[in-house]
DOZABA-235955 format. One record per atom (N, C-alpha, C, CB): x, z, y. Coordinates in steps of 0.001 Angstrom, whole numbers, plus 500000, padded with zeros to 6 digits. Glycine has a CB too. Example, Ala and Ser with C-alpha at 12.3 -4.5 7.8 and 13.67 -1.06 7.14 Angstrom:
BEGIN
513190507800494310
512300507800495500
513200507800496700
511308509046495527
512850507080497750
513670507140498940
512900507870500030
514084505725499402
END
This chain:
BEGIN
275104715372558071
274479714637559147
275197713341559444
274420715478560377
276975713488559538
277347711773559298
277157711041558359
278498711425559319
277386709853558542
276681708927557472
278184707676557901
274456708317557957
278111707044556604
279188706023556469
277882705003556056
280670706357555199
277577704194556382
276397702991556416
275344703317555724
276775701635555846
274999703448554331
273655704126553719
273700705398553745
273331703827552342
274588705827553036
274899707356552972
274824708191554094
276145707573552548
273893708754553907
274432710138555389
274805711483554897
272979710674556620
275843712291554992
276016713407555700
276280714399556171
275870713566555776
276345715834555685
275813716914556890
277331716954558364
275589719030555810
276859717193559252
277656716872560665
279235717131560140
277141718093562167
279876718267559794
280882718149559920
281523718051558911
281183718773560524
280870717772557547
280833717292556377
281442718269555240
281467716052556476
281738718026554193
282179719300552899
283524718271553047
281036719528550819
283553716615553215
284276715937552781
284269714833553288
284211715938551792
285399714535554181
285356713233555357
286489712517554475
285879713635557380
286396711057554986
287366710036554786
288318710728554601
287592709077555730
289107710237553719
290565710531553714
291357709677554387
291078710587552486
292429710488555115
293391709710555967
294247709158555302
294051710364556888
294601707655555557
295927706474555150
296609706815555674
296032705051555369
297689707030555475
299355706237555850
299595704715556282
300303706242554463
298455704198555539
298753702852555949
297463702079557067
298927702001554431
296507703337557227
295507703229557844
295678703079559355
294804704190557475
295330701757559916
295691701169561106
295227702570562099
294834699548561380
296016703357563021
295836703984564015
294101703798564961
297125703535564722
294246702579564858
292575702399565829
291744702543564808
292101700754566706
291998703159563637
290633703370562965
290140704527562777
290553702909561825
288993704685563696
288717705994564321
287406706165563299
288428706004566202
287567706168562164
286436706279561020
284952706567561994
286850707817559749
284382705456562836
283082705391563469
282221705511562725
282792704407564108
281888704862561764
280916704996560635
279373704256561222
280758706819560217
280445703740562339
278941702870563144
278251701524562699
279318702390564673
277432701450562603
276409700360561978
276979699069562815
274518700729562302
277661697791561824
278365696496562326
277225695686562316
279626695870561424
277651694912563376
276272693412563703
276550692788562283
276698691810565400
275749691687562167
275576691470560843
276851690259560407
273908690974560610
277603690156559538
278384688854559485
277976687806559288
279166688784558775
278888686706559891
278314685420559853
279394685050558747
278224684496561362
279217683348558520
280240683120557518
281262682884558043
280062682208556661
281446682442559495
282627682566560158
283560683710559912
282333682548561387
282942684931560315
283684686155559764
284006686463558433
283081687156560075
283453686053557640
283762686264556104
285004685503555829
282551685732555092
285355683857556079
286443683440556315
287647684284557326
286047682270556730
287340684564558013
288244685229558688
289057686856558457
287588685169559737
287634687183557760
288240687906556534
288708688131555615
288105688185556217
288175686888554867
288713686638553336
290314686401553376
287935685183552604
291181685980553865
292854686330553717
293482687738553625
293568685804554928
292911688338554802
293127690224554735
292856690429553774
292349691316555540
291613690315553023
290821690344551759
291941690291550552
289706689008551699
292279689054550204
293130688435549486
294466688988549269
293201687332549951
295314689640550794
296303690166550582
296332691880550085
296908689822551710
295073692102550597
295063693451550021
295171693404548814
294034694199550262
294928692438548065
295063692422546362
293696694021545786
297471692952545819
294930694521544996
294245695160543878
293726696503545090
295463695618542244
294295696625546275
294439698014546782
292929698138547559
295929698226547882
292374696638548173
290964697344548073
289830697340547000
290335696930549065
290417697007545712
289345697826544626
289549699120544654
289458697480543087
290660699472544893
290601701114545097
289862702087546182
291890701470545301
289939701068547057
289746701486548214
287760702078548204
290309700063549295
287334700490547556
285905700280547385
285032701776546367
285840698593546486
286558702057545223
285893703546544833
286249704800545177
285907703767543629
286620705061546566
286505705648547411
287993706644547755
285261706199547128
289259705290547187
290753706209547463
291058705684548951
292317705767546195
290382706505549635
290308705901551476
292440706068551831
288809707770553072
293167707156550530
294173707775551106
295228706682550573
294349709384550700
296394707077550243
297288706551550004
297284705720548439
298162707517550281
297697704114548848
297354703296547762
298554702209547481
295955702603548086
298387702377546011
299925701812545630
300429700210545999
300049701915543946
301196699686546930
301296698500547460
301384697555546581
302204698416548243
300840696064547411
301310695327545977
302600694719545517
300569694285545798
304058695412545990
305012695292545654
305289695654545022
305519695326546026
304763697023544751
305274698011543557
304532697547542304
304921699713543845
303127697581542697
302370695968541716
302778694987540698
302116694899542526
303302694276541376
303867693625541055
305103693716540359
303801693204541747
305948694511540759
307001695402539943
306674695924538500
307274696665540751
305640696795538616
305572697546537603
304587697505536567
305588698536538019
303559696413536894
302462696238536040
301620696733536179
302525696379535079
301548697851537238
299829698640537691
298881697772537075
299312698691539587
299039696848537713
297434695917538019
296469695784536790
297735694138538457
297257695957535719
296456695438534423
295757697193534545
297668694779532590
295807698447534896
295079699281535016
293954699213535296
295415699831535508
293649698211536012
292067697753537058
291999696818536958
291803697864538550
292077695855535624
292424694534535509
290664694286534913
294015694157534360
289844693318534968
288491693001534459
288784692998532649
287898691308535204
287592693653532516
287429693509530947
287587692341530220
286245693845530572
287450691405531026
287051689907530708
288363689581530186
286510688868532031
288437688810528935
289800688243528765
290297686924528815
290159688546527758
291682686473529027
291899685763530109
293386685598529658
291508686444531562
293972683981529696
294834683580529182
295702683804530195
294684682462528657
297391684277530412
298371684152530920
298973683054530937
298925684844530616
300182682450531909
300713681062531196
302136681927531204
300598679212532204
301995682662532011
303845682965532328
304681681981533246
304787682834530802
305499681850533498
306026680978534536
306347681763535817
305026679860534838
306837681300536565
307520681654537958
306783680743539138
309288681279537901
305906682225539971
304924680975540943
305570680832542470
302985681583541222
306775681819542482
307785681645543508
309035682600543432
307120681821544821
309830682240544557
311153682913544370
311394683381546117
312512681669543585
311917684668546290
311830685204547390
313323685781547459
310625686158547481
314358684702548120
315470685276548065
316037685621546657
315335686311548830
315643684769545841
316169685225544557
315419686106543543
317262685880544846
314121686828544040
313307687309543595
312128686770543091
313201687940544201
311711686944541724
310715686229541146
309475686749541354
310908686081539887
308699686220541919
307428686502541800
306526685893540528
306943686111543020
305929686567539235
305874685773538317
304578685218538526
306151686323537101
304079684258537832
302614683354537397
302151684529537201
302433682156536009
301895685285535999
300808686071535997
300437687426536246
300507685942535172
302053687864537669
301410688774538762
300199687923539697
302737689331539837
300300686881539933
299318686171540909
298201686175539601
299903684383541706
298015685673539080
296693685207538009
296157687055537867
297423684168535908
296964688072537483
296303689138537442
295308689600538399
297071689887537341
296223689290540035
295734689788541007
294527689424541478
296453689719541759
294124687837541345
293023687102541551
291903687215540555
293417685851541655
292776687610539405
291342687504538537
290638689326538795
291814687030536338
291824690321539020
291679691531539279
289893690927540624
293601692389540009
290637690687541150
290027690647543077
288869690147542513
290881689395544629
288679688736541733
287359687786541256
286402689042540362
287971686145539973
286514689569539371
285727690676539160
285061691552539735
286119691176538758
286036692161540699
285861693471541241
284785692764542433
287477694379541799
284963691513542372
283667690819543648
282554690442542912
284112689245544606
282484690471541898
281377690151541079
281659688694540241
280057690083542060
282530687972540694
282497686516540785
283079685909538925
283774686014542348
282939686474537982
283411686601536421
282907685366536030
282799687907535444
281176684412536521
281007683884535943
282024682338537113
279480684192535447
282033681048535939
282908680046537098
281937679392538107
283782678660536311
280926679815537871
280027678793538801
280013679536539975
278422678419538297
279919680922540018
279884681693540860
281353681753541981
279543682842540071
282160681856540724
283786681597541654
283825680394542736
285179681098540464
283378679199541595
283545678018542473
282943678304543997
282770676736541760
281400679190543755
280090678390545139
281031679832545863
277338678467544872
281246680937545753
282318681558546532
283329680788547465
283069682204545623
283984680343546178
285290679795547093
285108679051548016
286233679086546488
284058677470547731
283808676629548480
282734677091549894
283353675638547547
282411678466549788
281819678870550997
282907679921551770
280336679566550647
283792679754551293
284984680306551969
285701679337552796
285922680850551001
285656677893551742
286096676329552414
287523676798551988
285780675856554446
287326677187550470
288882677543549945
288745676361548579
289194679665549343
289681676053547700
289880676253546553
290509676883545586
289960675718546424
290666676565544074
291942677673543504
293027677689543960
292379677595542244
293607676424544350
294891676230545162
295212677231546416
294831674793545731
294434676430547383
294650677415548601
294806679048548171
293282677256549642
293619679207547620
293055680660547197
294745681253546748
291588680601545574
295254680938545564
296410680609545020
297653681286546030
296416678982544860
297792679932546955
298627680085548352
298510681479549257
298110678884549345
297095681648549662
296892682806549980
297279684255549533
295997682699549971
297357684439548330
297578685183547309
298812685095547378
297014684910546146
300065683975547457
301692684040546964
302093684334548268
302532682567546241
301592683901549353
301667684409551022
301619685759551041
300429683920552033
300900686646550591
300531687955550940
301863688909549994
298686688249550428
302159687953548794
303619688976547794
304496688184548336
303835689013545736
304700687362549476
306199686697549771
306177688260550669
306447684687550808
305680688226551458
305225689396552556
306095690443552157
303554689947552525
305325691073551117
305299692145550556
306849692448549776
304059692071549686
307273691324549371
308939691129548750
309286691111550193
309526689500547639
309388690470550972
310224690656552229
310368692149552511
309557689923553502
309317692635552995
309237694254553514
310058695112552519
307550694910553533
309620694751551217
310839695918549872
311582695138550206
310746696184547866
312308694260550519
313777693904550293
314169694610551252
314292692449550331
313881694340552640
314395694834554029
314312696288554241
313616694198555164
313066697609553337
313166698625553397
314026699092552552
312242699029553405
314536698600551017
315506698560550127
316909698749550912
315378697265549337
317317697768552181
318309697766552811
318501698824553880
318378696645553202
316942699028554337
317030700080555835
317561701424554828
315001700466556974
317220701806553555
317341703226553202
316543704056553834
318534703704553380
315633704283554108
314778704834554220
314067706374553780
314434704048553982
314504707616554246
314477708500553046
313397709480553823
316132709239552485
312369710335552777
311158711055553420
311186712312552561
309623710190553350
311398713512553766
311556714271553225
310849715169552159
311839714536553889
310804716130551471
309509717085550651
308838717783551817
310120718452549401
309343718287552856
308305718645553270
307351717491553862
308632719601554080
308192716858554630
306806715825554842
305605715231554234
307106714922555047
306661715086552620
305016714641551868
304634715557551544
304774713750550638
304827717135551897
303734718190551526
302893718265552411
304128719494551307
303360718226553968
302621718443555087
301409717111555168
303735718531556405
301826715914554397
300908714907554302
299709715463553737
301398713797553553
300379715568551789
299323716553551014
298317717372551707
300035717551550273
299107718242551970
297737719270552791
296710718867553670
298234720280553720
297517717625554703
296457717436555461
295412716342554858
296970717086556777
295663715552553684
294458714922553230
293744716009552459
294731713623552364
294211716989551776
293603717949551394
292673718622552289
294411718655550976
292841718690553004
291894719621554241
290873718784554703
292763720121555711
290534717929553807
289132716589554356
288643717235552687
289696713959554660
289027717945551843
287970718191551011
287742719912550580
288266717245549742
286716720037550160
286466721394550295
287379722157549325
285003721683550062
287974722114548379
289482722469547968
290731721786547099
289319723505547347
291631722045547307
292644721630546930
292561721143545416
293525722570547227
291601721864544850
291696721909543479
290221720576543031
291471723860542906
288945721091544064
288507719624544303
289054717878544288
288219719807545359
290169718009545126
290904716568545467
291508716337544449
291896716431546620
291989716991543614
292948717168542568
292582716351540985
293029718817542412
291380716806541237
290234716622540498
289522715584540606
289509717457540636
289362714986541426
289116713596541921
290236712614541977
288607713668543220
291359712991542249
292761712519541434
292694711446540150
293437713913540771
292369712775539487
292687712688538275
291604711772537734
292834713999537655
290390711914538242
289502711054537496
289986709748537698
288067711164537881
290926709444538625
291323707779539059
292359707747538709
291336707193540492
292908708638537739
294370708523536703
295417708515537269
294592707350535871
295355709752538815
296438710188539722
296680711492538925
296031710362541429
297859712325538816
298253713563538653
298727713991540420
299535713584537361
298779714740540379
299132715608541570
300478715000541759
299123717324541340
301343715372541125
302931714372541056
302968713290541328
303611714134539890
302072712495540760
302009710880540711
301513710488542033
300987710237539517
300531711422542654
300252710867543965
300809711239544957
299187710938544292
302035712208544459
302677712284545667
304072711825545913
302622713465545986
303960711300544781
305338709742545048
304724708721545570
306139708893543541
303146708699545714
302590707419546322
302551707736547372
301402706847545968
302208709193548075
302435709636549578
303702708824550044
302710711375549745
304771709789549018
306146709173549970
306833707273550086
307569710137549170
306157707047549031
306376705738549384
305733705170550601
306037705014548365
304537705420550701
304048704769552121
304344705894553701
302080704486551864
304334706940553292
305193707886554395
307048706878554603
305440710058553381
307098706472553792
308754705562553500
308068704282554499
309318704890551194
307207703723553936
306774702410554591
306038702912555582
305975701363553737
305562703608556297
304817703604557690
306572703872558667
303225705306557841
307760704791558093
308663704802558979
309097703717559252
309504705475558760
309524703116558253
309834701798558194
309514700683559383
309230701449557071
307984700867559036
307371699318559769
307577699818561709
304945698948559145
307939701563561883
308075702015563325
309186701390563555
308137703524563678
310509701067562594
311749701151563058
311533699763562881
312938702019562425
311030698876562762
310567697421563374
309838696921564130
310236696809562829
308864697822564341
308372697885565392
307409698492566084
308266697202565476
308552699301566948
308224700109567837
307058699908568980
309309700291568311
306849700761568973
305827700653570458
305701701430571434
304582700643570302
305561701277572711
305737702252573645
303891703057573889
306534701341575175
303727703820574295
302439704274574948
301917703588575983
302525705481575413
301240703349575894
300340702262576992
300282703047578106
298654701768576565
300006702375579016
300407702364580397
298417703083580982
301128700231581020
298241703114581818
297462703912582152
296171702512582438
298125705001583423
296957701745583249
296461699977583023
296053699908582168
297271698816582957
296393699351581284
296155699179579757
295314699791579326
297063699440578954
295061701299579205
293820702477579146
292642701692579700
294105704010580189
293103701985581076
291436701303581816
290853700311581401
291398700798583192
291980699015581051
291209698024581065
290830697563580024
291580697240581624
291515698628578767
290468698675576999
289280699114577098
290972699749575705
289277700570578355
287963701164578358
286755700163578939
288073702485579232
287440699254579807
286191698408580139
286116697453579152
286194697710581519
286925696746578469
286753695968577775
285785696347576254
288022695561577726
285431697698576562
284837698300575012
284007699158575754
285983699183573723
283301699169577042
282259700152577537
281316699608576778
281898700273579098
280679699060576420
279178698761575930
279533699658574705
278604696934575591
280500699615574010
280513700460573075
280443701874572627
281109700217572831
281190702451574336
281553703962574376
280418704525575305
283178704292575015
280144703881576084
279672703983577431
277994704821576707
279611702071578455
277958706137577775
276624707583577501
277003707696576038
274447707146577729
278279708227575602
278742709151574476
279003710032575058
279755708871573618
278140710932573696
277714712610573843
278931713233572392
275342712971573366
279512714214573339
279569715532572134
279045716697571816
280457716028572062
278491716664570853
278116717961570264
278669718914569663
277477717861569627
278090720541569801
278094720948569022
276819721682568095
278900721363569383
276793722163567094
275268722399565935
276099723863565235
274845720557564239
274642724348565346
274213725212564150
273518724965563099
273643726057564451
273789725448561988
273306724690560765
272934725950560133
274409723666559893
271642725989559464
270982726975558556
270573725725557186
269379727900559496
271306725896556596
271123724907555850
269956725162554652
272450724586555375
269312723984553713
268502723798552979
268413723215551917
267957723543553401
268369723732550653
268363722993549211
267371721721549500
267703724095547812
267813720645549051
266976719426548975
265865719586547946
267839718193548620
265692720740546822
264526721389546039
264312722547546153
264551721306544826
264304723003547752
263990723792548418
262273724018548514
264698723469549492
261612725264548035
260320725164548133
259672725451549794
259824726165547037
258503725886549652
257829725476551153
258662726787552250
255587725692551097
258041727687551178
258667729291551248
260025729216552535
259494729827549295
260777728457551341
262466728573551327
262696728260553327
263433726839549914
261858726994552641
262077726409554184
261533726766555659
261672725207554124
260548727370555126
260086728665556626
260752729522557094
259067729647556492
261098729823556169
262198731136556251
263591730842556970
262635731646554654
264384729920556388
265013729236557254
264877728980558622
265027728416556857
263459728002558906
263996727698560336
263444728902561095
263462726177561017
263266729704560406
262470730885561250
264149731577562008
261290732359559843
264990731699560847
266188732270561173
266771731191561877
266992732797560031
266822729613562176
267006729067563369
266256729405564470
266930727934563248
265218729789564827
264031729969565799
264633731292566472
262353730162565009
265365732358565702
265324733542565778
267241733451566454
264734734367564136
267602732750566493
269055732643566640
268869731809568044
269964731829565248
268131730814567964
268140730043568762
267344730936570175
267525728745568099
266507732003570151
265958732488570768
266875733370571253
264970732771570314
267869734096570675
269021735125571417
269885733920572073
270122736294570157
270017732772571986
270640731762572692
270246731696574218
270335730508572012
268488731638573923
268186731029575458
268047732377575942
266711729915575782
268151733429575576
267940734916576016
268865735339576858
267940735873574956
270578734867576174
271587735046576714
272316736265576396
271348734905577833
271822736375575016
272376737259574220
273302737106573663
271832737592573542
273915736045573407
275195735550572603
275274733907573119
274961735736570664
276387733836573485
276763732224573464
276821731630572203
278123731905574059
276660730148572722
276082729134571726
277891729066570385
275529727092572976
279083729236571189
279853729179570536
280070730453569388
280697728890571366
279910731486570270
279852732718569280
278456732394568339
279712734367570240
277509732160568763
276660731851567517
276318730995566246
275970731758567858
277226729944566556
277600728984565469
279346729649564946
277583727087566255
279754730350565549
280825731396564687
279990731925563490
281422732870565683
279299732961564266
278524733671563070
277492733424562555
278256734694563209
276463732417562536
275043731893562069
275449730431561197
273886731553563609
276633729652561381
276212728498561037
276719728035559589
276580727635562079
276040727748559114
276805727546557585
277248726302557359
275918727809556335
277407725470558507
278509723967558057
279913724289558285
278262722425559115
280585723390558005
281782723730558033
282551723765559333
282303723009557219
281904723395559914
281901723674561588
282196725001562377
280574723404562062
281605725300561531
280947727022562408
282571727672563105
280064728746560649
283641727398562627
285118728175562909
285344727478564012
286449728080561771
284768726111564607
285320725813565739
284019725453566739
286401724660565500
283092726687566576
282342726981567297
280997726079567341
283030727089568307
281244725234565778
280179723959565847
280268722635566690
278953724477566317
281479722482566616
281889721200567785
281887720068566038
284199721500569122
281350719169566421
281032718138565738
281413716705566189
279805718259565601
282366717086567438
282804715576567830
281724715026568723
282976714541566479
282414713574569111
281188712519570005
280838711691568785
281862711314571548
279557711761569481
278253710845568408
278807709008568400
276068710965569494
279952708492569465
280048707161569728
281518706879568358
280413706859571742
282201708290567983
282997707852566704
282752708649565309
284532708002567040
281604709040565302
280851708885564114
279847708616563815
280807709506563628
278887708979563086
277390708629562612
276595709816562003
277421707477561475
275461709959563216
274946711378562639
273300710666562651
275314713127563881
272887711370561842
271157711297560766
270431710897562054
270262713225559830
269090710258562379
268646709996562838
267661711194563706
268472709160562167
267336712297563033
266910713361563635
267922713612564413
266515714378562868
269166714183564325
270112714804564807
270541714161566503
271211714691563653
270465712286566031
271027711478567341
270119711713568198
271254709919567272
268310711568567973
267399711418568472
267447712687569422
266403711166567571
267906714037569354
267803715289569586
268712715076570688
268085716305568471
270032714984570184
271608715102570775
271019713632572251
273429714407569004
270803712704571784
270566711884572870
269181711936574316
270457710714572037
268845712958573881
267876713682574905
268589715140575740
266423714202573913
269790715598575581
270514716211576078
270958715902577306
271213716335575408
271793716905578339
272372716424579051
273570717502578945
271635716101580211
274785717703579267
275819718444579072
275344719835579223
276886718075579922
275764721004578533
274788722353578522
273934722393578182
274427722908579348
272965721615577655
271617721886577192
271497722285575873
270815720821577348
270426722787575644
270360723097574097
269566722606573555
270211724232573673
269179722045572709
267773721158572276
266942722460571235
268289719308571096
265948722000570932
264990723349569890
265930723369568791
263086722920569142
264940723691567805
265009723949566359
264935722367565878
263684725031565746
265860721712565214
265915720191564644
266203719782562982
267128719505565461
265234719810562660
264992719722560839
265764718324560394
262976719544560281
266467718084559505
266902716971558803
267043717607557227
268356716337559510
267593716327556415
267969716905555285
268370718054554688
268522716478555082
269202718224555597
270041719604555417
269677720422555703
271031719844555853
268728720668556735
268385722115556582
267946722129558064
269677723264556061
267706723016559252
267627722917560094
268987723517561293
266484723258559975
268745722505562231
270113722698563534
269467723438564441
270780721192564447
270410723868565531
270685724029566892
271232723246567519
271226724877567148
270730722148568520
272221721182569233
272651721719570584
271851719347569616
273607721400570820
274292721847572159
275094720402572760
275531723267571808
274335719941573281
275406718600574053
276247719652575534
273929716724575005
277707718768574742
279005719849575295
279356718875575913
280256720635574316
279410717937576095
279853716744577181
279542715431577034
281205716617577323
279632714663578410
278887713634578129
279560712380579145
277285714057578369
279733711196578401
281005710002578807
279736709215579862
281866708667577001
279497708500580933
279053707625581260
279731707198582764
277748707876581088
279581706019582885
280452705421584050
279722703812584252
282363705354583531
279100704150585658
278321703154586340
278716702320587142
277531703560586902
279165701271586138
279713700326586887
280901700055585657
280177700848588545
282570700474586466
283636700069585509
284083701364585809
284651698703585713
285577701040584679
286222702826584688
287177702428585604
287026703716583056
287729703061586412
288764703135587578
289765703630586976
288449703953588820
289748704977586762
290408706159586304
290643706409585115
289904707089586621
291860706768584580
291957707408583047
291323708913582978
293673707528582535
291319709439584390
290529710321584149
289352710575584044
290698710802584555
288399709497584413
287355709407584122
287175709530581996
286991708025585020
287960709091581167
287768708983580234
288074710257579548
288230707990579951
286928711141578596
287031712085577711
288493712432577213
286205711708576695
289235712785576841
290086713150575772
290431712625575052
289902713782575222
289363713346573762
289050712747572457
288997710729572655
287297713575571957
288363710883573360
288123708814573893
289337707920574013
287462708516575719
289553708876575150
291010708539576069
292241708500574735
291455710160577522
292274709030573650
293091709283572404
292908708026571524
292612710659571600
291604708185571604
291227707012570566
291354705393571014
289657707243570176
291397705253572457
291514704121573302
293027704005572882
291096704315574998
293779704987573211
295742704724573164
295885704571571687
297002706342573783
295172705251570652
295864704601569145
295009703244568635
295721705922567692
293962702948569592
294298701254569263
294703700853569925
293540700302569040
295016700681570937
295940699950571897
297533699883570787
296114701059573686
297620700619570639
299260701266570030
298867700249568415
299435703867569734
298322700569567817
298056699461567031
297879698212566670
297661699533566859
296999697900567520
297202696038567763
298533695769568483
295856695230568925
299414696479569595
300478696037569822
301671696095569030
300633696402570723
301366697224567753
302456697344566495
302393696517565161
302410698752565980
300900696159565464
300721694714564099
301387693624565112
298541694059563451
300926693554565754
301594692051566644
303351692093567055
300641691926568484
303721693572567336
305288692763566682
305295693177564969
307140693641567618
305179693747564243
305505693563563097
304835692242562312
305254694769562549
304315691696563406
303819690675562140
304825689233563300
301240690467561809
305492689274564337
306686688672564711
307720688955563944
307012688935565897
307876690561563537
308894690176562957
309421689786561509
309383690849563299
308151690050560733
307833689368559236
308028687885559836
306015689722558414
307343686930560490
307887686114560489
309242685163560889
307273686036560614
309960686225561291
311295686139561213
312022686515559892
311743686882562213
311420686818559275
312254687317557727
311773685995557034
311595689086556720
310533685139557544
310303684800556816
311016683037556868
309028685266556751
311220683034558336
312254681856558612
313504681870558480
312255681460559706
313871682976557782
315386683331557272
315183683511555975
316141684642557884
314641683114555455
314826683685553799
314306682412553161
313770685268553239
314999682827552138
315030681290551071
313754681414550236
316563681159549774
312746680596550550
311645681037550200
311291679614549329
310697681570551476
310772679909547659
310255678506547523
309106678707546201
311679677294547160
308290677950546451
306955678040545963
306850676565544826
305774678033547454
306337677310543491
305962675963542475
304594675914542917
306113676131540596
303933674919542062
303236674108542147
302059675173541105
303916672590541770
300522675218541120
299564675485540073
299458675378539039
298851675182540113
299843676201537981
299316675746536795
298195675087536593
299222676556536136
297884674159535506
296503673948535310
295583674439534796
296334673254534967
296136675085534097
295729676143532947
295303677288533089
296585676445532208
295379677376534592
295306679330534943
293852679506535013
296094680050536753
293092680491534721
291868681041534757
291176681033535705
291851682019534493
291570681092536916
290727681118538015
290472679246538472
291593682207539317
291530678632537690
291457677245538360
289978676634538180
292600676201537669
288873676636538200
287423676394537902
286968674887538605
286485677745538562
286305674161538054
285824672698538291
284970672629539585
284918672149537017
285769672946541048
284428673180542237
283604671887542198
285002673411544056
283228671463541384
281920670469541320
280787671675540884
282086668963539943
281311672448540329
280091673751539813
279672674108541153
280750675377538860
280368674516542148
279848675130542847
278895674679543616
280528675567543306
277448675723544175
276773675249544461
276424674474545976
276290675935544013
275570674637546575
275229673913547976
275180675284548697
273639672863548089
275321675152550028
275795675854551478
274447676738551331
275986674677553177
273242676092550772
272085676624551095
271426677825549747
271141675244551401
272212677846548648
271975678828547584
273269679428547077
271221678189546431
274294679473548328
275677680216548194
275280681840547689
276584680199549871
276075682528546805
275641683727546320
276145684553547517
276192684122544835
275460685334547143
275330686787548990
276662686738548446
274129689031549209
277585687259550020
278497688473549390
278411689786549879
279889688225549528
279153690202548807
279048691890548709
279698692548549320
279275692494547642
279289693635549704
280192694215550728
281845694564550040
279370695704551306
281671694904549034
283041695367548348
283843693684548290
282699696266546430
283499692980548583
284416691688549012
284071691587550661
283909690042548050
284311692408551588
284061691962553075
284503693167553661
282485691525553542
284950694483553320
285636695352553897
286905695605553784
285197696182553745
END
């Protein structure tokens, strides 16, 4: 029943996002439908873009979990793993020095031409009308790119020095818990492997970023927000939260080549469950114990609030005609047919006063972004203090490098090629 933008589903899923290590705290995987971008935002994106390097092509085929930085990248030669088929001259050379550390020419040329593929952008005409609707060129583009591994050499140098050490159990207790977003261990494992992880291999990538999330705490710290602070995110983001419902569902689920038969029968056994419900023969929690076949059913069919995820359009339509305690009928979607139960419900007329006015679950999700934007904003004070202390020095463009393309190709503002989402997330 959730849905991540096209895709929908079933409510409490076989298989949710996998959790980052490096995954910003306020990202409360909403799965909520974004206003549309302008090109303003695409610029404003495109640097994040850029520094992520190779780690959101990974990201784009669906390694939501732990992903190899581009320090180590750069170190070790990953990149040519996910490097474009297309072939493509190196020059070699040194495109900066970070404290004595080389960043070479064709870690940057890999990374860009890596990023230019994986966006579609292979042919040069296309690169060019890109870039110039970015209001970039190869240069800048370039800059952007040696900005994001000065970064990235700063942080290994300075975690190199902190010593930094993470224990086995921790990266087991990590393991398990991204494991427990798929239906088994031996599943994830398996999906691993198809992306040329071994079980071992990805769990030296756990501890490296379990290494780097301690790290970036012991630079910067953050305290828990103040109760202030609570309120006045919650108003500052009511249009967003404001009449969020939680549910919980019973699920009798349904083959998608399910015949007519199949499917009578089914909701008959919703009809028939749902009827000892309003009878008062069994509570709604004990009955999604024993009736419900999502993966829900062990915690009584609680499916969360509908305002931080995304559930099927039958399901919202149902759940949003609720009022706390109610039960809605028998509700058919893909999957098969529900029971809903709206279990609580957020609204506040006017502004929020109170932290107690705010849910829990809400009230949680309000403090780990708060806690987030105030932990990028000193860690990104104090990167730039490493970065006004360190002997930092940058050559000049090759001419020769592959991505450098003639922006006279590129086209006019008015037949700029779409971009794709896998270049904008």
């Amino acid at each position: 029943m959730a849905s991540n933008k096209e895709s929908k589903r079933p409510p409490a899923g076989s298989q949710r996002h996998t959790r980052s290590a490096h995954t910003a705290a306020s990202a409360h995987a909403s799965g909520r439908a974004d206003r549309p971008k302008t090109k303003a935002d695409f610029k404003r994106e495109n640097k994040q873009q850029i520094h992520k390097g190779i780690k959101y092509v990974l990201v784009a085929i669906g390694v939501l979990a732990m992903v190899l930085s581009v320090t180590s990248v750069a170190c070790s030669g990953v990149l040519n793993q996910v490097a474009s088929d297309e072939e493509y001259k190196l020059t070699g050379g040194v495109a900066a020095t970070v404290n004595g550390t080389k960043i070479t020419e064709d870690t940057v040329t890999e990374q860009i031409m890596s990023t230019r593929s994986s966006m579609g952008y292979d042919d040069d005409a296309d690169w060019a009308a890109y870039l110039s609707s970015m209001g970039m060129t190869p240069e800048s583009y370039r800059e952007n790119v040696i900005d994001g591994l000065i970064d990235d050499v700063l942080v290994s140098q300075a975690e190199r020095d902190a010593n930094i050490q993470v224990s086995d159990e921790d990266v087991e207790a990590e393991w398990q818990d991204i494991v427990s977003n798929y239906d088994s261990e031996d599943a994830f494992v398996q999906m691993l492997e198809q992306l040329g992880y071994t079980e071992s291999t990805y769990k030296e990538t756990i501890r490296q970023n379990l290494e780097s999330e301690a790290f970036r705490d012991s630079v910067a710290p953050v305290e828990e927000p103040t109760d202030d602070e609570v309120i006045a995110y919650a108003n500052e983001n009511l249009s967003t939260y404001n009449d969020a419902r939680r549910s919980s569902h019973i699920l009798i689920k349904v083959a998608e080549d399910a015949d007519d038969a199949t499917r009578e029968e089914a909701k008959a056994k919703a009809q028939e469950i749902l009827d000892k419900i309003n009878a008062g023969e069994i509570s709604f929690e004990d009955a999604a114990k024993e009736y419900s076949e999502d993966s829900s059913a062990s915690d009584g069919g609680d499916v969360g609030w509908d305002k931080l995820t995304t559930f099927v359009d039958a399901y919202q339509q149902a759940l949003s005609a609720l009022d706390t305690g109610q039960v809605s009928g028998v509700v058919e979607t893909d999957y098969g047919y529900h029971i809903i139960m709206c279990t609580d419900h957020f609204y506040v007329d006017g502004e929020v006063t109170s932290v107690d006015q705010i849910p829990e679950d809400l009230r949680n999700t309000f403090i780990q972004s708060i806690e987030s934007t105030n932990q990028s904003t000193a860690y990104q004070a104090w990167l730039d203090q490493q970065r006004s202390e360190a002997d930092i020095q940058i050559n000049d463009m090759p001419a020769d490098v592959p991505y450098n393309v003639d922006m006279d190709a590129a086209t006019t503002e008015g037949d700029e090629p779409a971009t794709d989402d896998a270049a904008t997330e």
